[in-house]
C-alpha positions in Angstrom: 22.4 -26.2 16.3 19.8 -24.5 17.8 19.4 -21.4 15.7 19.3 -24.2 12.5 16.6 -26.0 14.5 14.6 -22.9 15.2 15.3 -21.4 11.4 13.4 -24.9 10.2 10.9 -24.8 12.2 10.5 -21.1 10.7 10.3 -21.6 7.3 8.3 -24.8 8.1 5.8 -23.1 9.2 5.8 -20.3 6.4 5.6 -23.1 4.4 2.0 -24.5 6.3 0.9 -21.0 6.3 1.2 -20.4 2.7 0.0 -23.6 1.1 -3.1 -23.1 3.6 -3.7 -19.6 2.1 -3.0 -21.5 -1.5 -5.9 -23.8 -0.4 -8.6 -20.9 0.4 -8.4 -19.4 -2.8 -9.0 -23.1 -4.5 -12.0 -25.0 -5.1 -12.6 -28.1 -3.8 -12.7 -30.5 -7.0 -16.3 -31.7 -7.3 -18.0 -34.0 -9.4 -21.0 -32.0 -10.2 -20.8 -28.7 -9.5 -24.7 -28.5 -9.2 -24.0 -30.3 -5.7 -22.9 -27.1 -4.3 -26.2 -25.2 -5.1 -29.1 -24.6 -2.5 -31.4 -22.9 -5.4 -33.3 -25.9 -7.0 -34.5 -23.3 -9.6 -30.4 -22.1 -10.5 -29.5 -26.0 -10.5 -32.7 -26.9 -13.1 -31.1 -23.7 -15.0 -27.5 -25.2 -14.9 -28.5 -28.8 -15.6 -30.4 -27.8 -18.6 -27.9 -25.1 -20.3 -24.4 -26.4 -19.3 -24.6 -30.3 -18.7 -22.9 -30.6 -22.7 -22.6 -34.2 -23.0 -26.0 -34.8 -21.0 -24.7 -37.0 -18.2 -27.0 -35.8 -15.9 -24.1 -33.3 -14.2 -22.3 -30.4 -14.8 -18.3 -30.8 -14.2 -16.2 -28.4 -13.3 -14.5 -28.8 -16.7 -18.2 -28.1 -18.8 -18.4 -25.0 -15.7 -15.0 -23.4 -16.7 -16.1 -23.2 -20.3 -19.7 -21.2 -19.3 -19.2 -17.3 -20.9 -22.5 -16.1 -19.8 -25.2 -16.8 -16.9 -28.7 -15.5 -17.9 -30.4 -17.2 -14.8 -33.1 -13.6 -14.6 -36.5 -14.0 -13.5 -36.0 -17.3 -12.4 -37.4 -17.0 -9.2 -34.3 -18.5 -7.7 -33.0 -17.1 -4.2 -29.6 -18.1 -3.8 -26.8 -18.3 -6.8 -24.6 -20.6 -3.9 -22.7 -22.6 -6.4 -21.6 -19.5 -9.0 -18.1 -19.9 -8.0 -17.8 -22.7 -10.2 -17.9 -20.9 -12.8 -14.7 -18.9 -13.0 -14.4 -17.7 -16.1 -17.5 -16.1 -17.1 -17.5 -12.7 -18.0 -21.7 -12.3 -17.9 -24.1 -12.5 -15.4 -27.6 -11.5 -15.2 -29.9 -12.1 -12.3 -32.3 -9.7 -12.3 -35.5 -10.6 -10.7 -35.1 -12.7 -8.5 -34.9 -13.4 -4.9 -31.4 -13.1 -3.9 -30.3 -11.6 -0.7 -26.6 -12.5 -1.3 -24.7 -12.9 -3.6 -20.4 -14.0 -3.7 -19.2 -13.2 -7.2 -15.7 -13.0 -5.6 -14.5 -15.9 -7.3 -16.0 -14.8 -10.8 -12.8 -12.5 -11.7 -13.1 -12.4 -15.2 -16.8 -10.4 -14.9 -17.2 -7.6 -17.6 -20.7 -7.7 -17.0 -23.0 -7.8 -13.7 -26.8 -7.2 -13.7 -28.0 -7.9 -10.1 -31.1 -5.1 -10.8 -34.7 -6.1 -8.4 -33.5 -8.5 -6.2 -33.0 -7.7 -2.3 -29.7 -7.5 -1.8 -28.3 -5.3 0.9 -24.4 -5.8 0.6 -22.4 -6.6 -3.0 -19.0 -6.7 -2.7 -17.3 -6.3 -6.4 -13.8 -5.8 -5.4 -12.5 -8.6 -7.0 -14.1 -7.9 -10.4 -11.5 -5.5 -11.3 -12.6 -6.1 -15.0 -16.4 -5.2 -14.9 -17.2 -2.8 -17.0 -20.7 -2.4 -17.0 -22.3 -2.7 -13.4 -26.3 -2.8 -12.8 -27.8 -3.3 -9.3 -30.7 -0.7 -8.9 -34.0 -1.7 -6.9 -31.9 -3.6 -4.7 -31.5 -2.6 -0.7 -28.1 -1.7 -0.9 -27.2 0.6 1.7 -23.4 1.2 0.3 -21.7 0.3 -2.9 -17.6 0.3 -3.1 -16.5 0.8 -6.6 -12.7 2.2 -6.1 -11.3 -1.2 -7.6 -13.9 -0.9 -10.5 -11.6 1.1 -12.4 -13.1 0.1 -15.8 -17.0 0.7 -15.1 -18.0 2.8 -18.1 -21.4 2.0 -16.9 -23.5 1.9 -13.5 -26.7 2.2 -12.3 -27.4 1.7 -8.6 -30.8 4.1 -8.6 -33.9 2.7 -6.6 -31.4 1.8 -3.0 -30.8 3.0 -0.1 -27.1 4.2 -0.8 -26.7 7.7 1.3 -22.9 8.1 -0.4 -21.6 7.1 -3.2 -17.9 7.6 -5.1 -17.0 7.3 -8.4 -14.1 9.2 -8.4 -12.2 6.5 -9.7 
């Protein structure tokens, strides 16, 4: 009875464990996505291009069907909100103000063009599908493309990168 007891309270807590991990990798369901922004500049932007049936928000439903960001030279400093938009396969945001940017949840990315900002980390692991890749004039002090197995083009000049592999 006791090895059933302790066999349940096992698989139990597998079970927490992995709907937890389910949970992380899930957005929360919002009303209007634009909530989640800090930019004022990159919510204007999104309110104006992707609010389709002009109820004053953007849903997450009008978000999923966004192909393409073109938020450049928008003067906007944070893009805090992007992961609502999962399936777009462009974005541009060159010349702006950005020190960060998360495009970890934008997996279906083909296209990133992050060039004159000052970022000093990117992290494009997850966008196993990108196959054009421009960040120069940035502060970038290193760059991992090994999962960017598809990049046919990259241009990282104008950084601070001291290495830089492309083997793959």
């Amino acid at each position: 009875m006791r090895k059933i007891i302790k066999s349940g309270l096992l698989i139990g807590l597998v079970l927490v464990l992995a709907s937890s991990c389910e949970k992380e990798n899930t957005l929360k369901e919002v009303d209007d996505v634009c909530t989640k922004m800090e930019d004022s500049n990159f919510m204007k932007y999104c309110y104006d291009n992707f609010d389709v049936n002009n109820d004053g928000k953007v849903s997450m439903q009008e978000a999923a069907a966004v192909k393409a960001i073109n938020g450049h030279y928008r003067n906007i400093t944070s893009l805090k909100g992007i992961e609502y938009f999962t399936t777009i396969n462009r974005l541009s945001c060159d010349g702006n103000n950005l020190t960060s940017l998360d495009v970890s949840k934008n997996t279906q990315l083909t296209s990133l063009s992050c060039t004159r900002n000052n970022l000093t980390s990117l992290d494009v692991s997850k966008n196993t599908q990108l196959t054009r890749l421009l960040c120069d004039g940035n502060n970038l002090t290193s760059l991992d493309v090994s999962k960017n197995t598809q990049l046919t083009i990259l241009a990282c000049y104008s950084n601070n990168l001291t290495s830089l592999d492309v083997s793959k």
